[in-house]
N, CA, C and O atoms as a GROMACS GRO file, in nm:
protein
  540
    1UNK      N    1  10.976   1.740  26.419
    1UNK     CA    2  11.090   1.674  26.359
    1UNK      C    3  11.058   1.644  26.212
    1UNK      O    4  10.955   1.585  26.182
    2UNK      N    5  11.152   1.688  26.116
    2UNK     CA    6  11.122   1.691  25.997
    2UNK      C    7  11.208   1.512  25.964
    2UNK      O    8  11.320   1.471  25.994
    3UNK      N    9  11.091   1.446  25.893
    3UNK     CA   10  11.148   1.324  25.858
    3UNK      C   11  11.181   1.273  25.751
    3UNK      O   12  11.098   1.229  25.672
    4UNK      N   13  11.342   1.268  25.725
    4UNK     CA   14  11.415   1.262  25.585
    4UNK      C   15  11.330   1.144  25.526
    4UNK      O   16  11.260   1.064  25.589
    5UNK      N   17  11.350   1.150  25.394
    5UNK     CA   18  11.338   1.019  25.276
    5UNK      C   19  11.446   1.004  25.241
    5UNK      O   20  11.540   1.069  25.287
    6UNK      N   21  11.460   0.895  25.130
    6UNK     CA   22  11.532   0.820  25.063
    6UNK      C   23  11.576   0.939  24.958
    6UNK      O   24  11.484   1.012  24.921
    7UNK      N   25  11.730   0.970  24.899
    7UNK     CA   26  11.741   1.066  24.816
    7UNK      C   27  11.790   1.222  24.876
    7UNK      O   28  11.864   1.313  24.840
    8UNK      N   29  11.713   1.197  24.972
    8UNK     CA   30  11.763   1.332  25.090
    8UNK      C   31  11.893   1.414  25.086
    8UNK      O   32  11.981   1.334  25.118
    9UNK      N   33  11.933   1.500  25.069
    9UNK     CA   34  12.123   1.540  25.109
    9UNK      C   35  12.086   1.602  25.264
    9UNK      O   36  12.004   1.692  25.279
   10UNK      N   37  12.156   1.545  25.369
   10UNK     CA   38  12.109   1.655  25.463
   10UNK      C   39  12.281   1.681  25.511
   10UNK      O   40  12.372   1.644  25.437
   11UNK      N   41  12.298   1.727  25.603
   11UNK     CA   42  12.455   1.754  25.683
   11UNK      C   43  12.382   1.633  25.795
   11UNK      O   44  12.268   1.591  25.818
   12UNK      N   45  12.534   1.608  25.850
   12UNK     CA   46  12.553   1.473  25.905
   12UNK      C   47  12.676   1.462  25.971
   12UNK      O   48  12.774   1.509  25.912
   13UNK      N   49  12.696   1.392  26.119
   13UNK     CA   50  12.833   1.412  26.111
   13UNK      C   51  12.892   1.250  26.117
   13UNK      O   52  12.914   1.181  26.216
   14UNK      N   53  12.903   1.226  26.010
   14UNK     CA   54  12.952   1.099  25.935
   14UNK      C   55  13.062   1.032  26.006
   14UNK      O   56  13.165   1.087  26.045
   15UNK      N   57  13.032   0.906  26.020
   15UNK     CA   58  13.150   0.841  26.128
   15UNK      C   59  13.200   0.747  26.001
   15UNK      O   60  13.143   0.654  25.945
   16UNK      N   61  13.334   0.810  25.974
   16UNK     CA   62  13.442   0.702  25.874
   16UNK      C   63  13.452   0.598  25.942
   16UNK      O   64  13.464   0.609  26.064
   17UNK      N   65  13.450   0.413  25.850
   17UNK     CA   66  13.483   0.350  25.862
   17UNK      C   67  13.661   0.346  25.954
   17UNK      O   68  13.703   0.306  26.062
   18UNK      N   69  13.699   0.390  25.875
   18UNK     CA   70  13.896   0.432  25.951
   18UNK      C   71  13.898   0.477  26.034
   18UNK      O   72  13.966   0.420  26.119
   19UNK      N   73  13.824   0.620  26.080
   19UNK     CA   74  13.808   0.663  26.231
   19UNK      C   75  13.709   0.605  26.359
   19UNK      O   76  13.697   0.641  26.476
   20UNK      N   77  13.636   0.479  26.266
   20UNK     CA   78  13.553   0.431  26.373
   20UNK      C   79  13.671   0.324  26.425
   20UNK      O   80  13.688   0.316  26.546
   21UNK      N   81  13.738   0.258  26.352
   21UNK     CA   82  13.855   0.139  26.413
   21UNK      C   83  14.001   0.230  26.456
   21UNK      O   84  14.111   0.188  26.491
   22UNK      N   85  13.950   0.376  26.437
   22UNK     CA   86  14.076   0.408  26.541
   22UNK      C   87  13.990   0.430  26.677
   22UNK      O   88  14.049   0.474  26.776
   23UNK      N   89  13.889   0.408  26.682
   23UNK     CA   90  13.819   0.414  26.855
   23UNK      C   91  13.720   0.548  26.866
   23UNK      O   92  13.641   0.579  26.956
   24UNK      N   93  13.756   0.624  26.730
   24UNK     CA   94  13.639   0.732  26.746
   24UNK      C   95  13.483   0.702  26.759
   24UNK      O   96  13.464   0.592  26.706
   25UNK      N   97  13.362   0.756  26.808
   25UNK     CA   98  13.251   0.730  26.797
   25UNK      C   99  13.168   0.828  26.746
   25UNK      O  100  13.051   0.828  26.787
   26UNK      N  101  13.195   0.894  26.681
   26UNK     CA  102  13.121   1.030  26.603
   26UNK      C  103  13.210   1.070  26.510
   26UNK      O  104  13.332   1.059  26.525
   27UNK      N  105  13.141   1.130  26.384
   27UNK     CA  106  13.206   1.194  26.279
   27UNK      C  107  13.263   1.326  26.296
   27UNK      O  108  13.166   1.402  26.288
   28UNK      N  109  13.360   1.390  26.313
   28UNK     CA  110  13.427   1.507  26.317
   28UNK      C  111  13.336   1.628  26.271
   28UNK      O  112  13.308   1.737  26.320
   29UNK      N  113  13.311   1.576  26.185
   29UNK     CA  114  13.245   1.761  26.145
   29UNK      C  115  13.095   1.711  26.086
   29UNK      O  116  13.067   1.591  26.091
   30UNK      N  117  13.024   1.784  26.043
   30UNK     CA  118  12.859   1.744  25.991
   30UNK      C  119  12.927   1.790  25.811
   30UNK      O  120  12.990   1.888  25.772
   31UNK      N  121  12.879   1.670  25.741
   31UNK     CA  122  12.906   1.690  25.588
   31UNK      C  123  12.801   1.644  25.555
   31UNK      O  124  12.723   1.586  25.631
   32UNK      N  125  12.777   1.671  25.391
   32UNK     CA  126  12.674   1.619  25.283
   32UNK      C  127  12.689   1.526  25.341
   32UNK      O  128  12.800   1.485  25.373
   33UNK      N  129  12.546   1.454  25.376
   33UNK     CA  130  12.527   1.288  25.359
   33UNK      C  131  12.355   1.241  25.287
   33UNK      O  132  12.250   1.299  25.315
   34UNK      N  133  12.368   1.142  25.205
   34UNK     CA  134  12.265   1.104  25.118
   34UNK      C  135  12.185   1.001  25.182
   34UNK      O  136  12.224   0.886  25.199
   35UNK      N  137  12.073   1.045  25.218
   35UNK     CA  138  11.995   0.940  25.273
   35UNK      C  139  11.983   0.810  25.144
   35UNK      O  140  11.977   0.856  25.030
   36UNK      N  141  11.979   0.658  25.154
   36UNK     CA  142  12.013   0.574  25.117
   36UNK      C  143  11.868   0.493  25.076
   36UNK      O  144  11.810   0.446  24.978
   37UNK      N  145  11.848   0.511  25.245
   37UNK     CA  146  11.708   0.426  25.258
   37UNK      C  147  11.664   0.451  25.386
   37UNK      O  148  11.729   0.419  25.485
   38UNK      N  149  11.511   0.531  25.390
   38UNK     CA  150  11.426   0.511  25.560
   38UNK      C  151  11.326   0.428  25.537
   38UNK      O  152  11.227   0.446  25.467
   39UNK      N  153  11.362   0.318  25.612
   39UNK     CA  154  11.283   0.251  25.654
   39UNK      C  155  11.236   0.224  25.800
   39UNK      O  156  11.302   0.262  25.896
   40UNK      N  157  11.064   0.127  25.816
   40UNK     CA  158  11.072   0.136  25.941
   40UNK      C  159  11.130   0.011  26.002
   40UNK      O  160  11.155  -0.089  25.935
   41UNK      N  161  11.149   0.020  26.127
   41UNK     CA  162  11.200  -0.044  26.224
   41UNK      C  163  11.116  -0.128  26.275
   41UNK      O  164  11.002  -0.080  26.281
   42UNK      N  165  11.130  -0.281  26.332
   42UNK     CA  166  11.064  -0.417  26.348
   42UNK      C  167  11.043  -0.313  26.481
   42UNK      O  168  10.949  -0.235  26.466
   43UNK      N  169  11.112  -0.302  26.601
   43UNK     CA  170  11.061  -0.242  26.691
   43UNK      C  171  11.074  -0.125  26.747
   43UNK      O  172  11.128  -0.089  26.851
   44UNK      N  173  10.990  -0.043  26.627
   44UNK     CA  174  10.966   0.125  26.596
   44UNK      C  175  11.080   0.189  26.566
   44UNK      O  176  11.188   0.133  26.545
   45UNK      N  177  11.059   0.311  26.563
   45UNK     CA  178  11.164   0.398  26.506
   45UNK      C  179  11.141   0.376  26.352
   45UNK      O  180  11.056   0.305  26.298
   46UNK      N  181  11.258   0.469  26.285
   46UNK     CA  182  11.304   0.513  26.173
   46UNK      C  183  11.422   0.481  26.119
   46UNK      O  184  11.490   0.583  26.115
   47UNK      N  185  11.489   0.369  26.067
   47UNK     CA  186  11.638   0.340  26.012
   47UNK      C  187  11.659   0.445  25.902
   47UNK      O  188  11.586   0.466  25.804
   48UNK      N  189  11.756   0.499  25.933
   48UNK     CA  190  11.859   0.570  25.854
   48UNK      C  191  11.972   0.524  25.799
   48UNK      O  192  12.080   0.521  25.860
   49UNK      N  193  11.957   0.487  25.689
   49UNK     CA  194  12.065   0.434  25.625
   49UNK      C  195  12.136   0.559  25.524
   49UNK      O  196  12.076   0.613  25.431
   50UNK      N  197  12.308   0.598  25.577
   50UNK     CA  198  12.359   0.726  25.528
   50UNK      C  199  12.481   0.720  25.492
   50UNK      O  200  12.582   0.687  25.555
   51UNK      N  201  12.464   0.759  25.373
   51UNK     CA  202  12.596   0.746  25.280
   51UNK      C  203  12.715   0.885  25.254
   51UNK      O  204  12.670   0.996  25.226
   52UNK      N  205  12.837   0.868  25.265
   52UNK     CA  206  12.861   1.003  25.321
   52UNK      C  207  12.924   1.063  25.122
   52UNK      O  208  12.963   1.004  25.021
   53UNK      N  209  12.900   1.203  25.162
   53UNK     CA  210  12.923   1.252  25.023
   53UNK      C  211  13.084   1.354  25.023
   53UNK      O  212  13.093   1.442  25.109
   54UNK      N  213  13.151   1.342  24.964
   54UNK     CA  214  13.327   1.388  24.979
   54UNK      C  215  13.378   1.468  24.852
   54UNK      O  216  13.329   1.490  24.741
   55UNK      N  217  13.474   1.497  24.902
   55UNK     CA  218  13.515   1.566  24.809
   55UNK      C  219  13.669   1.523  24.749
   55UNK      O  220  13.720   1.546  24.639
   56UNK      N  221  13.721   1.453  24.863
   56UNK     CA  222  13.817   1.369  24.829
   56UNK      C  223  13.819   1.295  24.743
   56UNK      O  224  13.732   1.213  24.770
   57UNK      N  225  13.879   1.261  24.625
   57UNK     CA  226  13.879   1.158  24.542
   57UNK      C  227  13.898   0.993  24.604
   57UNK      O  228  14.010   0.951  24.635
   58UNK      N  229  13.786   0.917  24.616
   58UNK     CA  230  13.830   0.819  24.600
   58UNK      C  231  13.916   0.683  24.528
   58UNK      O  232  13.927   0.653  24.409
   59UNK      N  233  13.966   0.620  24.641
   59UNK     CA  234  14.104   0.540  24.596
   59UNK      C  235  14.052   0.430  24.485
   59UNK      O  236  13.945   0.457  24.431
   60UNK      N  237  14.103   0.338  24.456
   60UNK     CA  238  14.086   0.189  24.352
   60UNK      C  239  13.987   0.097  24.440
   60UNK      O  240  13.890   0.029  24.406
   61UNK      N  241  14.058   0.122  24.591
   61UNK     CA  242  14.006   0.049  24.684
   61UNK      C  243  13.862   0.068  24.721
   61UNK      O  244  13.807  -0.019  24.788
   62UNK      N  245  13.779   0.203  24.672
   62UNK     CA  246  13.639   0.248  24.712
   62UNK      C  247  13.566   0.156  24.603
   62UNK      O  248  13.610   0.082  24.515
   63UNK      N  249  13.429   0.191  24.648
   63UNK     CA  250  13.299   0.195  24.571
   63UNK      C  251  13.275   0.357  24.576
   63UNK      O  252  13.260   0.424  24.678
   64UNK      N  253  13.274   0.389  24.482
   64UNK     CA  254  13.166   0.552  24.476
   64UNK      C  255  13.070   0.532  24.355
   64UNK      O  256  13.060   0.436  24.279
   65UNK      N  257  12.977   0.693  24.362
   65UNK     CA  258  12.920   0.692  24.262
   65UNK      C  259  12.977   0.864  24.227
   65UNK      O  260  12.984   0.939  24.324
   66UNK      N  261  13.001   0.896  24.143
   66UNK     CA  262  13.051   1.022  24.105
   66UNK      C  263  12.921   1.116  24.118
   66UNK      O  264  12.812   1.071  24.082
   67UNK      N  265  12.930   1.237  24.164
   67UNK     CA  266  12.763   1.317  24.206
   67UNK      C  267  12.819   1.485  24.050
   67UNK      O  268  12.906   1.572  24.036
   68UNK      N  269  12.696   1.433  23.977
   68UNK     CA  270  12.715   1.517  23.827
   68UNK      C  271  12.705   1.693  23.832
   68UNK      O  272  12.591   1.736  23.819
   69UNK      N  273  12.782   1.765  23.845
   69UNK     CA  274  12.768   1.924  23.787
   69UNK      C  275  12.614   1.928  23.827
   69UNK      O  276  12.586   1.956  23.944
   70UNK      N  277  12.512   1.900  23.735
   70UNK     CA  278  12.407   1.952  23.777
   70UNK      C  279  12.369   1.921  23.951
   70UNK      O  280  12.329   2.011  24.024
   71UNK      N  281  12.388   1.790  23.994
   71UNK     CA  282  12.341   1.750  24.091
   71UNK      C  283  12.376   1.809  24.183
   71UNK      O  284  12.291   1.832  24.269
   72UNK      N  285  12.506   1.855  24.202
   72UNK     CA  286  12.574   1.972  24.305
   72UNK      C  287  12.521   2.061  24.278
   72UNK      O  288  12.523   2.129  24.380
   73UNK      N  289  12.448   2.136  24.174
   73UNK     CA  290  12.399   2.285  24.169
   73UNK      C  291  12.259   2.301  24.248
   73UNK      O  292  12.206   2.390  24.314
   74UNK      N  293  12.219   2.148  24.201
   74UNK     CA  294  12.051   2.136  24.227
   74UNK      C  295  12.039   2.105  24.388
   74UNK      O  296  11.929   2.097  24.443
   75UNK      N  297  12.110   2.095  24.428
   75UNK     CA  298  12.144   2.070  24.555
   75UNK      C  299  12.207   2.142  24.669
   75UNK      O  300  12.183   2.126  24.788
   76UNK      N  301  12.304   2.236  24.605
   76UNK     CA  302  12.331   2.368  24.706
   76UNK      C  303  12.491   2.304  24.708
   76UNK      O  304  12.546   2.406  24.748
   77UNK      N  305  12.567   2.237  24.696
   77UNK     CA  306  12.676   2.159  24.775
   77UNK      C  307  12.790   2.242  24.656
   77UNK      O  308  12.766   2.316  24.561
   78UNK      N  309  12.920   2.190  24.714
   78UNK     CA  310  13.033   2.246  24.658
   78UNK      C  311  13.046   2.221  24.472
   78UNK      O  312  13.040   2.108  24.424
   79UNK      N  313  13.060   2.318  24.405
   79UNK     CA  314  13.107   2.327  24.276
   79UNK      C  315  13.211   2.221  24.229
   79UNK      O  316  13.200   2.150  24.129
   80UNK      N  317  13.306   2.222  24.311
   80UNK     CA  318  13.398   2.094  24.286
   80UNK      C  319  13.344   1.933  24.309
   80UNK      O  320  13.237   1.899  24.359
   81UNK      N  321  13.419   1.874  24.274
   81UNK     CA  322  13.391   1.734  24.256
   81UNK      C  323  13.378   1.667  24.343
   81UNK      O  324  13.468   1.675  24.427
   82UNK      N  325  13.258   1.565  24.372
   82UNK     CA  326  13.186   1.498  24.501
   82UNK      C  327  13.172   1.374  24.431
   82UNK      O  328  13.141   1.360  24.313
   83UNK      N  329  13.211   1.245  24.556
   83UNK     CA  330  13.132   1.133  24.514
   83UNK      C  331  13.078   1.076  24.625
   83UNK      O  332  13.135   1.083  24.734
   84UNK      N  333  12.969   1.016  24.607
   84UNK     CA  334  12.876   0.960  24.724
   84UNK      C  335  12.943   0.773  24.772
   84UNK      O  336  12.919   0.665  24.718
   85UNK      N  337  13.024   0.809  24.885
   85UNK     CA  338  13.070   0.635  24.869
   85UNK      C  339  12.943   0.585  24.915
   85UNK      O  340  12.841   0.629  24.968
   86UNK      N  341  13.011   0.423  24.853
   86UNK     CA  342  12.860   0.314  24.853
   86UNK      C  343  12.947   0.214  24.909
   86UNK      O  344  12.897   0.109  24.871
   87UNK      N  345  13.038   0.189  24.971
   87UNK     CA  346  13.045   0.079  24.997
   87UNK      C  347  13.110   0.061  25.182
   87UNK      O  348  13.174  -0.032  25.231
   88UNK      N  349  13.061   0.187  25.245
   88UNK     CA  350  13.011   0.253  25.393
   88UNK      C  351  12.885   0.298  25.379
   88UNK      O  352  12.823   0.348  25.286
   89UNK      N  353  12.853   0.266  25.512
   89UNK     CA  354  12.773   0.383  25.554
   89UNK      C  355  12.716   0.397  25.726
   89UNK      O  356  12.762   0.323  25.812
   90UNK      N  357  12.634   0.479  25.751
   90UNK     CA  358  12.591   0.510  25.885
   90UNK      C  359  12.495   0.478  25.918
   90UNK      O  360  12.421   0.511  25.825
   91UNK      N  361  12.408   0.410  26.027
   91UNK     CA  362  12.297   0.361  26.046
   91UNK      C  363  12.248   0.455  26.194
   91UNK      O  364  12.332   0.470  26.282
   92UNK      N  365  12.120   0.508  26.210
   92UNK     CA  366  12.105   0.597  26.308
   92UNK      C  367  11.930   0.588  26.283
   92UNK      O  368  11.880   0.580  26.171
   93UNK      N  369  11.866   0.589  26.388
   93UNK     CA  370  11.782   0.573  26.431
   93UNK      C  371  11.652   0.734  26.479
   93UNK      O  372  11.608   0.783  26.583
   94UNK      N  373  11.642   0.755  26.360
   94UNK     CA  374  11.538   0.887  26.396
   94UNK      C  375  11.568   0.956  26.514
   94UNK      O  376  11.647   1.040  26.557
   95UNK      N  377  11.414   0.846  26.569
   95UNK     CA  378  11.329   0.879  26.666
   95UNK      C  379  11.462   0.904  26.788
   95UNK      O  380  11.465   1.004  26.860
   96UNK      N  381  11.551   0.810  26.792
   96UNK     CA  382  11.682   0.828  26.933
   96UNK      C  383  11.823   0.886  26.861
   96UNK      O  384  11.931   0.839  26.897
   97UNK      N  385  11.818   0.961  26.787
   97UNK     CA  386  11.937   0.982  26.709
   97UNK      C  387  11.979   1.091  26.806
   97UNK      O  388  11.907   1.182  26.846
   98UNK      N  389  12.106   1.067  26.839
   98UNK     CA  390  12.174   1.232  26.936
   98UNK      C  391  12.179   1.348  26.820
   98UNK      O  392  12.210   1.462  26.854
   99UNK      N  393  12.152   1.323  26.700
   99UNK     CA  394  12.204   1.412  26.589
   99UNK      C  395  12.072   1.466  26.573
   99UNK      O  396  12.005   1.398  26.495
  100UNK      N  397  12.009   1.572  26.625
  100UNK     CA  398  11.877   1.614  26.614
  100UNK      C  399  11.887   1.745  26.526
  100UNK      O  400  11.792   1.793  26.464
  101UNK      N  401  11.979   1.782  26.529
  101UNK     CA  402  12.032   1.905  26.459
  101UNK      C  403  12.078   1.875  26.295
  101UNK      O  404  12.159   1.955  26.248
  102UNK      N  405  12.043   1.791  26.230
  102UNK     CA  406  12.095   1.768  26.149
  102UNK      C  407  12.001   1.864  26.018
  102UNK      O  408  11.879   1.848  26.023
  103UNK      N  409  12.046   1.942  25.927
  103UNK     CA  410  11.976   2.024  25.839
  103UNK      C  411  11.997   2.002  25.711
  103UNK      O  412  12.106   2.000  25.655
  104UNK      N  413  11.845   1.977  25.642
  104UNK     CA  414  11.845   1.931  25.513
  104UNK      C  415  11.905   2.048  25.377
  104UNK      O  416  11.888   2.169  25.364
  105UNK      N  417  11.959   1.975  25.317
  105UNK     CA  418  12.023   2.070  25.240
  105UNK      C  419  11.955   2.010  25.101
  105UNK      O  420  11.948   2.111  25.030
  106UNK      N  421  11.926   1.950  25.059
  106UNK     CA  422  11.823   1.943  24.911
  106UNK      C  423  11.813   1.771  24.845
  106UNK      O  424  11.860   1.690  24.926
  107UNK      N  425  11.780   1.731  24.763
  107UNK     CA  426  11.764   1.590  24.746
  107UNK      C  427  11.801   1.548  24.624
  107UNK      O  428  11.730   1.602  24.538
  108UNK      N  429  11.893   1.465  24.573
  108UNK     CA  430  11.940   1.454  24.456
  108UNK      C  431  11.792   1.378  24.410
  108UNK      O  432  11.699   1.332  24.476
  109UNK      N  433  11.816   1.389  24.271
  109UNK     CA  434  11.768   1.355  24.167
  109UNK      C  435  11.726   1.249  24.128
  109UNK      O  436  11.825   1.179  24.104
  110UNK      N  437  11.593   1.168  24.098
  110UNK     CA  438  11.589   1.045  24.106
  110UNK      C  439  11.680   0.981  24.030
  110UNK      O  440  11.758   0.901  24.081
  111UNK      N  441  11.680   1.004  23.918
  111UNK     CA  442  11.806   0.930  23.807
  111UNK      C  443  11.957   0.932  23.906
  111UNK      O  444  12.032   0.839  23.874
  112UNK      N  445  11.993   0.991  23.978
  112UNK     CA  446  12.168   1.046  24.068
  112UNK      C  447  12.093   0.926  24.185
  112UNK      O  448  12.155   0.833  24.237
  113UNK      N  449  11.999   0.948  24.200
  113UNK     CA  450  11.947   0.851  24.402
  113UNK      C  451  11.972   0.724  24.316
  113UNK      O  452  12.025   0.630  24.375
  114UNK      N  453  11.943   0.709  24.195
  114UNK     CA  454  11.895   0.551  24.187
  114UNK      C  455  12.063   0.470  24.142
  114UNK      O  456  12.105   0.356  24.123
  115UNK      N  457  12.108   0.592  24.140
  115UNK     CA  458  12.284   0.533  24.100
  115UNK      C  459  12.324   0.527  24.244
  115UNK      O  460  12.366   0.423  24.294
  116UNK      N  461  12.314   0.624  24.301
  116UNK     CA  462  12.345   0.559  24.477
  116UNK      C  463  12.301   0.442  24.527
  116UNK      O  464  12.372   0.365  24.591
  117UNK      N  465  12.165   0.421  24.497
  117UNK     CA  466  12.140   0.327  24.540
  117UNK      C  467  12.167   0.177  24.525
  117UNK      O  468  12.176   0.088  24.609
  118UNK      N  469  12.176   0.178  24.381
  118UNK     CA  470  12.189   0.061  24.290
  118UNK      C  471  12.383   0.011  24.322
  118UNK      O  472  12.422  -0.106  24.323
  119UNK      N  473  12.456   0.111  24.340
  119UNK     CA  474  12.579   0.110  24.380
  119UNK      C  475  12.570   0.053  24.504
  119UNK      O  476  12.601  -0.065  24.517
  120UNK      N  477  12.520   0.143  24.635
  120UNK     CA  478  12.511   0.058  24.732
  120UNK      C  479  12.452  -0.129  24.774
  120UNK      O  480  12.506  -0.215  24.843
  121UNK      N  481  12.322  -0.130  24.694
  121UNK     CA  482  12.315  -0.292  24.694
  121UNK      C  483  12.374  -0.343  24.647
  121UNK      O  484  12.440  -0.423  24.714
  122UNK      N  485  12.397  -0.338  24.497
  122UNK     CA  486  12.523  -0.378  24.470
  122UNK      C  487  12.640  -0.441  24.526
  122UNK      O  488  12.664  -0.561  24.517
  123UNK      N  489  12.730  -0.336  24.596
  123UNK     CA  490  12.824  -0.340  24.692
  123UNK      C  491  12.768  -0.421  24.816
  123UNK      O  492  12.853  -0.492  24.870
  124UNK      N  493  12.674  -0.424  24.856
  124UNK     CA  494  12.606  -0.545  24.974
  124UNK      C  495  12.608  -0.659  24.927
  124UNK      O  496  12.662  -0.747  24.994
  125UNK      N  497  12.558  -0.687  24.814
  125UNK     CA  498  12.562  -0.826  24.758
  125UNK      C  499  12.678  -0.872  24.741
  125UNK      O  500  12.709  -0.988  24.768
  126UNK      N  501  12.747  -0.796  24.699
  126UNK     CA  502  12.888  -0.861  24.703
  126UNK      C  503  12.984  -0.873  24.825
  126UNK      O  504  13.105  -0.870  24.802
  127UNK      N  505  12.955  -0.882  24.910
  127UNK     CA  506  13.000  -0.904  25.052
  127UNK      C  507  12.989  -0.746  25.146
  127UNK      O  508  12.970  -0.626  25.125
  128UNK      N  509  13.015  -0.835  25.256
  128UNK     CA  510  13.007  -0.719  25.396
  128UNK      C  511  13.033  -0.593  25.348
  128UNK      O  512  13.135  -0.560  25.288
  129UNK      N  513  12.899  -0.494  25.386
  129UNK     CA  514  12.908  -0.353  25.337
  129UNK      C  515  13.022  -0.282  25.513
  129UNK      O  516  13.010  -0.382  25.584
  130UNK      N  517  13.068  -0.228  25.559
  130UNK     CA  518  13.118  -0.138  25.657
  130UNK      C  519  13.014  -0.077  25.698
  130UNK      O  520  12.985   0.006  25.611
  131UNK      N  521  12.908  -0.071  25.823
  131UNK     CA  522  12.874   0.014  25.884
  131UNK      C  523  12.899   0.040  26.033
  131UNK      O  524  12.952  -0.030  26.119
  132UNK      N  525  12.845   0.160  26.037
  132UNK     CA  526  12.899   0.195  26.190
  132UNK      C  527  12.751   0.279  26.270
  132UNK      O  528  12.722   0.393  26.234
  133UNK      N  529  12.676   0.211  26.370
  133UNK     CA  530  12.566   0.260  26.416
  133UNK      C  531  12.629   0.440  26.501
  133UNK      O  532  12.723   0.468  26.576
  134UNK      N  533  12.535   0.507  26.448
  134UNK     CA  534  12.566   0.661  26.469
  134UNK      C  535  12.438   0.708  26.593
  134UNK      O  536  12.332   0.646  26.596
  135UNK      N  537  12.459   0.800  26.668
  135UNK     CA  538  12.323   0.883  26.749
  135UNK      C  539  12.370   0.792  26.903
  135UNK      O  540  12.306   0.808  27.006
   0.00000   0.00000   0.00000
């Protein structure tokens, strides 16, 4: 088992905030998703903290971080315009994740990770982030 880091792009199948409160429990399809943060777990395992990456423009109502021309090239992902939301994300557990199939597709950039990241705490500090436990 290959074990993501922080910065990671792997495919994912991302459970939306909106489709988790319509009663869904899995993300529809496997998309870019940006590992956030692995850390370990008080009792074992691997936290996956996963931020999903779109192509949809986000609304007034999001947090994103816009993902730059180069960063999509350096990374393999679509030519058109991506932003990494920060103010969701997915929490999934390595070692018990049902998503074992998940395939790394390349790792943004420290300068691009540290805008994800800094977006996402950010967005925590300022009240309840949306997550939804995945696997």
């Amino acid at each position: 088992m290959i074990k993501p880091v922080a910065a990671d792009v792997w495919r994912y199948p991302y459970l939306w905030h909106l489709r988790h409160g319509d009663g869904e429990t899995e993300g529809r399809k496997a998309r870019p998703g940006a590992f956030v943060a692995v850390l370990p777990g008080k009792a074992g395992g691997t936290n996956l903290f996963i931020l999903a990456i779109t192509s949809t423009q986000p609304g007034r109502d999001r947090v994103a971080v816009g993902v730059p021309e180069i960063e999509r090239r350096r990374a393999g992902l679509d030519p058109t315009p991506l932003w990494v939301i920060v103010d969701e994300y997915n929490h999934d557990i390595l070692e018990w994740s049902a998503y074992s199939n998940r395939v790394h597709v390349s790792a943004h950039s420290v300068r691009h990770s540290t805008k994800s990241h800094v977006g996402f705490h950010g967005n925590c500090s300022r009240g309840p982030t949306q997550s939804h436990p995945t696997g």
